[in-house]
N, C-alpha and C positions, 0 to 999 in steps of 0.2 A: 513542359509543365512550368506556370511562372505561378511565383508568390509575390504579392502585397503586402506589406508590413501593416497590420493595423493593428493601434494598442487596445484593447480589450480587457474588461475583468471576468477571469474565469472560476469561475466555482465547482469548486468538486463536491458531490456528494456522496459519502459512504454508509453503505447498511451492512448492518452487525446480523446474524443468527445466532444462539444461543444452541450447542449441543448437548445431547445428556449421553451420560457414559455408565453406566450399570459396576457396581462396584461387588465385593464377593460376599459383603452381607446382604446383596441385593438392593440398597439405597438407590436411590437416583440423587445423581448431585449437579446439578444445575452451574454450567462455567460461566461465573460471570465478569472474568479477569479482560475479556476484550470491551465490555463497557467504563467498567471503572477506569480501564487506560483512556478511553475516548474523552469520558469528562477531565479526567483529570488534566489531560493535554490539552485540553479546549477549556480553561475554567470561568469562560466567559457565559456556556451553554449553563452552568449552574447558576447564573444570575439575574441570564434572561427573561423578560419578564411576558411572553405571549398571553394573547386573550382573544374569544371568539369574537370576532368584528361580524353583527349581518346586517344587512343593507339589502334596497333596491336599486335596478336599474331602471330607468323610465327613462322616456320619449318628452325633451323636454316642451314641445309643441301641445300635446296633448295626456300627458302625463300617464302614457297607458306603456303597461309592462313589456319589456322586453325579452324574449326568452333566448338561451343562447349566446348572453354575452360574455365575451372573456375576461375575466378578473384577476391580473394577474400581479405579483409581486416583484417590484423593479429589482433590480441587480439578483432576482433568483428565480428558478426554474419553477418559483411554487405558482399554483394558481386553479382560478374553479372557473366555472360557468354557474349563469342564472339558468336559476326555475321557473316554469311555466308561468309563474307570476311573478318573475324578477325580481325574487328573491334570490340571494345565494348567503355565503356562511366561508368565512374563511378568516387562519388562525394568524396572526400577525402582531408584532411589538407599537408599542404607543410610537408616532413621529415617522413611521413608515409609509412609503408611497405606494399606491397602488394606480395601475393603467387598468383604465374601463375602454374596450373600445367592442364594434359592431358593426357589422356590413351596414353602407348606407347612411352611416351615421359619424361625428367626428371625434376619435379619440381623447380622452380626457385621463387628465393624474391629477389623484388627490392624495392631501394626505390623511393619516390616521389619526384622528384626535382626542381626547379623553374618553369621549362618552365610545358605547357599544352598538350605536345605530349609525348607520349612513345611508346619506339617498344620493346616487349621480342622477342627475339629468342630463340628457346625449342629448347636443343638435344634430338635427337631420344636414345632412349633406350634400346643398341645394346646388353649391357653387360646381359644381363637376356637370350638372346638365347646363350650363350655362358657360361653360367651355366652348371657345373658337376653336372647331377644327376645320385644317385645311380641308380643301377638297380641291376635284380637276375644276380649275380654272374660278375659284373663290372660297370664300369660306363659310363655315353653318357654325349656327348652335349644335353640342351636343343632342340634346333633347330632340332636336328635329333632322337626327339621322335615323329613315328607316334601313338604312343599306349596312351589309356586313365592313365597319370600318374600325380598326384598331389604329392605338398609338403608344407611343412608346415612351416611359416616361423616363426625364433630361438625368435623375439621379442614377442611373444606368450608365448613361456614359462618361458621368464624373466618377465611377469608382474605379476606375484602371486605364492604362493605356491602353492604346487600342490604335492597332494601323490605319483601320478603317469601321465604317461601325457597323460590317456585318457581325464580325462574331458580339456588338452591344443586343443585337437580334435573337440572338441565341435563346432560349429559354423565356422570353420575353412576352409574346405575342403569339395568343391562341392560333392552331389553325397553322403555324409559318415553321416550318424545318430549314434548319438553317446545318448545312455539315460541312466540318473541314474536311477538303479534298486535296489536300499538301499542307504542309508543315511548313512552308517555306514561309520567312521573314514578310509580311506585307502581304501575301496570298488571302484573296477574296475567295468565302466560302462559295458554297453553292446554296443557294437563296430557293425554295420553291412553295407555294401558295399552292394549297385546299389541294393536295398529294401531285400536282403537275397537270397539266390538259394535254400530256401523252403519256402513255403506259411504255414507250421505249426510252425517247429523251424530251422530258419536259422542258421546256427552256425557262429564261430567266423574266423575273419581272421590272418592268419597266421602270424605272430609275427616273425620279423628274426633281430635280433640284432649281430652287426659283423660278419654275415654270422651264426649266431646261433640260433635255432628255439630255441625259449624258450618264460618266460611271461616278461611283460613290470615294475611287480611294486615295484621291488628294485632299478630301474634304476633312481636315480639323475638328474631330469630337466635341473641343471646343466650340466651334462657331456655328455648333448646328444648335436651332432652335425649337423646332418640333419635328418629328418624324411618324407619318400617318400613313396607315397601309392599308389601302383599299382592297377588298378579298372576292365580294361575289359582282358577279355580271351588272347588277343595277350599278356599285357603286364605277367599278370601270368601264365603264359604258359609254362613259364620256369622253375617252381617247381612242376608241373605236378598237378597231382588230391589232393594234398594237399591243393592247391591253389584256390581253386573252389570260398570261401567266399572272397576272394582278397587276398592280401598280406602289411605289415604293414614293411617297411626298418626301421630301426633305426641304425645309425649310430655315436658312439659316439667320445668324443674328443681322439687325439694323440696327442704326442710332437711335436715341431718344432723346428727347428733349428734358434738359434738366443742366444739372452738372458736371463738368468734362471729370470721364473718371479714367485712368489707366491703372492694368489688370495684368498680375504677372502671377503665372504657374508652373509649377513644378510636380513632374511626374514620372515615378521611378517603380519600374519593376526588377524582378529577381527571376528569371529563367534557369532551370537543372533539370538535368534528363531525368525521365522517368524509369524506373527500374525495369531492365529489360531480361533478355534470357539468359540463365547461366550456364556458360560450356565448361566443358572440361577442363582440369589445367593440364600441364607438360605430361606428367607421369599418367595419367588416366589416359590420355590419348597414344602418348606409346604403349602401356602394354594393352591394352583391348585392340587397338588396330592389330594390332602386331599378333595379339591371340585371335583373334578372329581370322586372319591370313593363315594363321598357322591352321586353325580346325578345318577351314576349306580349303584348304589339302597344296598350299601354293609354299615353295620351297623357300629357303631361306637368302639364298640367290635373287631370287624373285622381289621377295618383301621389304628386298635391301634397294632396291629400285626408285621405291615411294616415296614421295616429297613429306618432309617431316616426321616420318615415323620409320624411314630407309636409315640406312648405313651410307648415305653419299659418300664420295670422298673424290671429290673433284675439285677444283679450288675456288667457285662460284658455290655451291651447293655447303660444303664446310663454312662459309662464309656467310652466308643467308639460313643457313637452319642448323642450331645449336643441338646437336644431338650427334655421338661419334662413339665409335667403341671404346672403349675401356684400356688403356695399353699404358707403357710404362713414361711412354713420351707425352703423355696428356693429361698424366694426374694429377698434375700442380693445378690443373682447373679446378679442381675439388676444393680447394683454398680461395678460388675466386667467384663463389658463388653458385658452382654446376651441382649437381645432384646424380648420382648413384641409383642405378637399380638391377635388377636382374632380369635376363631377357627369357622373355616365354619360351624359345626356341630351345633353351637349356636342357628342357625338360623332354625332349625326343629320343631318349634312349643311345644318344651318340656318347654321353659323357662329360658333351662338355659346358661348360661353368662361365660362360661370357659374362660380362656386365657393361652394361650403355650407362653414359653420364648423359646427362642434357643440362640443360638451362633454361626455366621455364619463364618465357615471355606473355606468359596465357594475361589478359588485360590490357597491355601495354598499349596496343592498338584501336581499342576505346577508348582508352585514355586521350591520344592522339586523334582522334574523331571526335568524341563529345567532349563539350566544355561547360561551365558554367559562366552565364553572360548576362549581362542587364539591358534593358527600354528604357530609356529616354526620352521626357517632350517635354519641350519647353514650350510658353506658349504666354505670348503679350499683346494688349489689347487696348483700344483706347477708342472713346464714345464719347458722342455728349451732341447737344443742339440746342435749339431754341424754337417756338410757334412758327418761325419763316423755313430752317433748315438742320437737317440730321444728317451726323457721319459716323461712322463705325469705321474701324482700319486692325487689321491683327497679323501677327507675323507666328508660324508655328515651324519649330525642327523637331522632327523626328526621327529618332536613331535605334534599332535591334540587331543585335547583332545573333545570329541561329546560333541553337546549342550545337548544331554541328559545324566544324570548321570550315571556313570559305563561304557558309551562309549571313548573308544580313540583308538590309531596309534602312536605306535614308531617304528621308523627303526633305523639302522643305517649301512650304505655302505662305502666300502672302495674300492679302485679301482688303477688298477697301471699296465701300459703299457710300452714296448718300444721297439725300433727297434737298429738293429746296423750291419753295413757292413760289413760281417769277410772278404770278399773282394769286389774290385770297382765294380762286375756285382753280389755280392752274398749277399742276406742283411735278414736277421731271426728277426720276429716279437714274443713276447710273450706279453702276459697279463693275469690280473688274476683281477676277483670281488667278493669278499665275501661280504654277508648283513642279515644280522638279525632282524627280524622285529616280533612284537608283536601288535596283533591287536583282540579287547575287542568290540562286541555290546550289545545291553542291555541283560537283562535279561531275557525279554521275546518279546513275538511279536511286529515287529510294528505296529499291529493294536489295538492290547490292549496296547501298551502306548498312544498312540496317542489321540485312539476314548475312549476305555473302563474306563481308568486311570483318564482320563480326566473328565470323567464326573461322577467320583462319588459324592455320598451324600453330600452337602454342609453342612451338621449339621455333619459330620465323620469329627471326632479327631483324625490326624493323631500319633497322641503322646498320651503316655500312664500316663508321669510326666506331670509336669508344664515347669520344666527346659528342655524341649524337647530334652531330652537322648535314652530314650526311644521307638523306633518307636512302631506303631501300627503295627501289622499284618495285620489285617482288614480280611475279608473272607480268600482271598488267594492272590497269586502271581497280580493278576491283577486288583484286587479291595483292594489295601491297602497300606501302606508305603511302599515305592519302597525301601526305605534305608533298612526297617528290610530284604526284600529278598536279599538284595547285601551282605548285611551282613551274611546271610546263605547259601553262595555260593560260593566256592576256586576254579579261574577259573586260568589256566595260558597255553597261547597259542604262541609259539616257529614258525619260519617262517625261516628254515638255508635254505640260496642259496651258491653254489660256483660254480665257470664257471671260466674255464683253457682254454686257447688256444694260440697255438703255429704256426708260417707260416715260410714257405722259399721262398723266392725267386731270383731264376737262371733266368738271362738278356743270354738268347745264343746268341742270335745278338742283331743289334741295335734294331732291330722290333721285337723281338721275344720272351718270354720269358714264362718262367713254374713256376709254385705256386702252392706248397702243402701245406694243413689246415688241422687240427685236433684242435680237443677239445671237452671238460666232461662240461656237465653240471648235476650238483647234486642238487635236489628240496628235500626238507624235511620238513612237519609239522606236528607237534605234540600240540596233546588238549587233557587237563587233566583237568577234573572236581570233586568238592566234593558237595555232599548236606549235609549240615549240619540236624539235627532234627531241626521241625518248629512246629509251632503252630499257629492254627486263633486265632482270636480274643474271641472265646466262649471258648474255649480248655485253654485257656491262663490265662484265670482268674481262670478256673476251675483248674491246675495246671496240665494237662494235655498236652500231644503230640499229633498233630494230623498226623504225619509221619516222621519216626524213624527208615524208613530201610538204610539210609545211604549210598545214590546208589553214587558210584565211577567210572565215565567212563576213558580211556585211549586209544586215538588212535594215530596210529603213519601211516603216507603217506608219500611213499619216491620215486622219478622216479631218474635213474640216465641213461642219454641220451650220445650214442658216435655219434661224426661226422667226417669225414675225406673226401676227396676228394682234387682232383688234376686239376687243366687246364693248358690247352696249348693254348695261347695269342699271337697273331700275328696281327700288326695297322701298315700301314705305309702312305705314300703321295704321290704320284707321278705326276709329274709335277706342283704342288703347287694347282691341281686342283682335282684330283681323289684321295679319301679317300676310302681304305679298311680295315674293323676290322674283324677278325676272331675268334673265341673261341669255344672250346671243351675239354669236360673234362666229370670227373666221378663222383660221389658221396655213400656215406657208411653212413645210417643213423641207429642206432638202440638206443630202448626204453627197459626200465625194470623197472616194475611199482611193488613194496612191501606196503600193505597195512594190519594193525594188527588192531584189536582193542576189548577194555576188557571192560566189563562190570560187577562192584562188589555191593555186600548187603551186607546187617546186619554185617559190622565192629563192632567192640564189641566198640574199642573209636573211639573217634574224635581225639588223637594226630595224631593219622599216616591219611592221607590225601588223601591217594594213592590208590589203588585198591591190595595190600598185605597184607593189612589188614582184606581185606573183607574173610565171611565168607561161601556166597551164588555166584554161578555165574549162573543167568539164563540161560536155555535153550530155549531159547526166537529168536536164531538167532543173539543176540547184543555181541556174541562173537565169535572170529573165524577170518578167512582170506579172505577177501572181493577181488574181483576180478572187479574192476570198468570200465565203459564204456568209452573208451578213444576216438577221434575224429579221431586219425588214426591205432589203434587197439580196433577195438569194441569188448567186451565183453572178450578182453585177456588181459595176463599180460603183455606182451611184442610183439617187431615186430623187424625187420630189412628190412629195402627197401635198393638196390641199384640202380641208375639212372645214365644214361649215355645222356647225354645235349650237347646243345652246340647253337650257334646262328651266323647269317653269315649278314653285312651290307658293302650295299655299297653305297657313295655320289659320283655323282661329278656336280662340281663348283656351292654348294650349290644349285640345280637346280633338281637335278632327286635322288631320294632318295631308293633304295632296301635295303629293312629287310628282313631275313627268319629265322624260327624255325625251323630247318629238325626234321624229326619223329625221337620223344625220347622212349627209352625204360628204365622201369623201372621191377625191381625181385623187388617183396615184400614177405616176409618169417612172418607168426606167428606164434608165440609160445604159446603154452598152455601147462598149468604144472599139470593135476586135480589132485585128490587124487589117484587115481587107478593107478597113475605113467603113463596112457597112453597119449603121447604127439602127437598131431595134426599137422601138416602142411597146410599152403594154401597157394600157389602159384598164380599169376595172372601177365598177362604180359599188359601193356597197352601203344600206341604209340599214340601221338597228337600232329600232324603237327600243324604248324602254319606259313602261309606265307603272308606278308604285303608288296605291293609297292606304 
């Protein structure tokens, strides 16, 4: 759970009822001791001077009524709506503000003035259809989208940190579910459009950043510009069978001409666990286990067996779980914090009178798992240009650290674009984003920290000293001191991105012009593990290991993506009323996916960390060249598609509207490399018209 500090004014309001109480001459006597306290503590409410304010709402275009508008009172919950003729009626002090606003229309505050009438006039709210939204491979007017396309708007992702801007998605955008599927620092939700296009596993939608297919979570909340998500078939249509689970535009900032400005931000969350399940403490858990043992009929011999709720007395078992009989040599504990009770067994008609001390550790091990943490981003920025040339450049760190121990999220992106005119019709874009990111979850499941962790032994001493240096092992990874397994674990995970691209574009006439795109995108991550040699808790006293092979894993995943394609853009106007846009062009998309990874034992030490140490490499499969299942090369290393697109619209006098998709064809080429050096082709050709009027 994270909190945002924002300062806000909050207003309470309180309502009074008035009781009657029937007395024995039968009166009724009316209490009116809770009003009188109210003014009298508020003696401002005796002064205040309210009056019926009524007014209309009107259209200030053509001055006809508006019904339905909201009229509400700034800094208080009061407010009305108009009537059928826009009218309304609301009770407010002279100098007071009131917000008019209306679907469609632009919000207005006025204030209260002497007199008793008021008229608002609302402007209609023209500027939202005349809205640039992106689209695949250009841009439209709002107005002249018939296709299902939402966007998302930028004050969303200024109101918190955010790793990445799926969860800015969240709630956002009809039609889109957006769910966390791990808790972990930096983890991208699962993203699905119009309920998935399978009923088993829908997959994800296409992500295209500056025209780049690639992921979203090095990208800077900051430096994104708009974000448009294309939902039904017409609108993704135009990236072909890629496109099937939707399409995700991201668009981020460029220079502008004017004056060089640098831009520095600060942004801080407050992360605390959420209230989870409450177990037992010490004493509940010893004697209900322990009655419960006893009703099903198991002897006291027996019961005494049981890890935290037994009688151990072995000198590992004494040592790891605070709970021992009662005797004359252990009652000075009672002075140091143990607690006293009576044992259910007592009660079996033998006579006799035990009593168990324990010390109850019930919490302590939550405590040691969940923390409270903060998010961090800083984030600087600096712009500016002139009519020949534009640069943008921004450096972002981002730091979270998980409420659970051993979880975090560090990035950190650097970014830097610009444009410049080598002549007045010829102007060359470059940019380049590198980011580094490093990202930690726990140690082990999240079902065994959450449920299993949680609810161990309340009489288990998670510490081995007094001075709590020491963790316990306890059984193993999931029932013991989360610190001693962090501690037996060298984890370190690497996340390089770099994404180049380059554009030109040739104005051949006024209406006319050509734009070629290229650009590399290079994904790389690398995860390297050591286990250290461990020990439970029995193994530990004994002086003993109880796993000592020393496994070292080492993978390395790397896709490095070309893209290039060209169009030919043709918009002109004719007679101020008939709008025609044209476009066609080609596309070059190709993947290469290299995946390693090692698997090492029985390193003779622990200096070296790495898997060159190691002395065993199983034949297990866990080492070798993995060849992973990709969403548009399944089961190969690589692909190349080429598509040829294009889209044709025409308006006039905002009034009649023609879209078409002519039938696209795409070559798609996979590559497969086995061992036998014999390489595979598949071919497939696929065309899908799309035409909307």
């Amino acid at each position: 759970m994270s909190y945002i500090i924002i300062i806000k004014k909050i207003i309470f309001t309180m309502r009074y009822q008035t009781k009657n109480f029937q007395t024995k001459n039968g009166k009724t006597i009316y209490v009116v001791a809770m009003w009188l306290f109210t003014f009298l503590s508020c003696p401002h409410l005796l002064f205040s001077q309210t009056k019926a304010i009524h007014g209309y709402v009107l259209s200030a275009a053509h001055h006809k009524p508006l019904s339905g508008a909201s009229i509400s009172l700034v800094g208080s919950p009061q407010g009305v709506f108009s009537n059928p003729d826009g009218s309304f009626v609301i009770h407010v002090e002279e100098n007071d503000q009131l917000t008019v606003g209306y679907t469609g229309y632009v919000s207005q505050t006025v204030t209260v003035a002497a007199g008793d009438t008021l008229t608002v006039l609302l402007q209609q709210q023209e500027s939202r259809l005349n809205d640039i939204i992106v689209v695949g491979y250009g841009t439209q007017k709002r107005k002249d989208l018939t296709s299902s396309i939402a966007t998302l708007d930028n004050q969303t992702l200024a109101s918190a940190p955010r790793a990445n801007i799926g969860s800015a998605l969240q709630g956002s955008v009809p039609g889109l579910q957006v769910v966390n599927i791990s808790g972990t620092p930096g983890a991208s939700p699962k993203i699905i459009l119009r309920g998935g296009a399978s009923i088993n596993a829908p997959g994800d939608p296409l992500v295209v950043i500056d025209g780049i297919v690639r992921s979203y979570n090095d990208i800077s909340s900051e430096d994104i510009a708009s974000v448009t998500i294309l939902k039904d078939a017409s609108a993704t249509a135009i990236y072909g069978a890629r496109a099937n689970n939707g399409v995700i535009l991201i668009t981020t900032k460029q220079g502008k001409a004017g004056h060089s400005r640098l831009t520095y931000k600060y942004t801080a969350g407050y992360n605390q666990n959420r209230g989870d399940y409450q177990y037992l403490d010490a004493h509940d858990f010893i004697y209900y286990n322990r009655l419960g043992n006893l009703n099903s009929g198991r002897t006291l011999s027996q019961v005494n067996q049981s890890r935290g709720y037994g009688l151990l007395t072995d000198a590992a078992n004494l040592a790891s779980f605070d709970i021992q009989l009662l005797t004359d040599q252990n009652r000075y504990l009672l002075s140091k914090g143990w607690q006293k009770m009576a044992d259910p067994y007592n009660g079996d008609g033998q006579g006799r009178n035990d009593s168990i001390i324990y010390k109850d550790h019930s919490g302590e091990v939550k405590d040691l798992v969940f923390r409270n943490t903060q998010t961090q981003d800083h984030y600087v920025s600096a712009m500016g240009g002139n009519d020949k040339g534009k640069y943008f450049a921004s450096f972002d760190y981002y730091n979270e650290d998980g409420i659970i121990v051993g979880s975090s999220y560090k990035r950190f992106t650097g970014t830097i674009n610009g444009s410049y005119k080598i002549k007045p019709n010829v102007e060359v874009t470059t940019g380049v984003n590198l980011s580094t990111a490093g990202q930690y979850g726990i140690a082990t499941s999240d079902a065994n920290v959450i449920y299993r962790t949680m609810a161990l032994w309340p009489t288990f001493n998670p510490w081995i000293d007094s001075a709590h240096t020491q963790p316990n092992p306890g059984v193993g990874v999931s029932d013991g001191n989360p610190l001693y397994w962090l501690e037996k674990m060298k984890r370190t995970n690497t996340n390089n991105k770099i994404t180049a691209n380059a554009s030109l574009k040739w104005d051949i006439l006024p209406h006319l012009f050509v734009k070629g795109t290229g650009s590399i995108y290079y994904n790389e991550i690398v995860n390297q593990s050591y286990q250290f040699p461990t020990s439970n808790y029995t193994d530990l006293f004994a002086g003993k290991l109880s796993s000592y092979t020393r496994d070292a894993y080492n993978s390395n995943n790397s896709a490095f993506q070309q893209q290039y394609n060209a169009t030919v853009n043709y918009n002109n106007t004719f007679g101020g009323l008939h709008d025609i846009s044209v476009m066609a062009g080609a596309e070059y998309y190709g993947l290469k996916n290299n995946s390693l990874y090692v698997h090492g034992q029985n390193a003779p030490t622990d200096d070296i960390t790495t898997a060159n140490a190691s002395t065993l490499f199983p034949a297990d499969g866990s080492n070798g060249v993995a060849k992973p299942s990709l969403r548009l090369c399944p089961l190969l290393e690589g692909c190349s598609i080429v598509m040829i697109t294009g889209f044709y619209l025409q308006r006039y006098s905002d009034r009649m509207l023609f879209q078409a998709l002519p039938p696209k064809t795409a070559l798609a080429i996979s590559r497969a490399f086995p061992e036998d050096g014999i390489s595979r082709m598949r071919n497939f050709i696929s065309s899908q018209p799309s035409v909307m009027s």
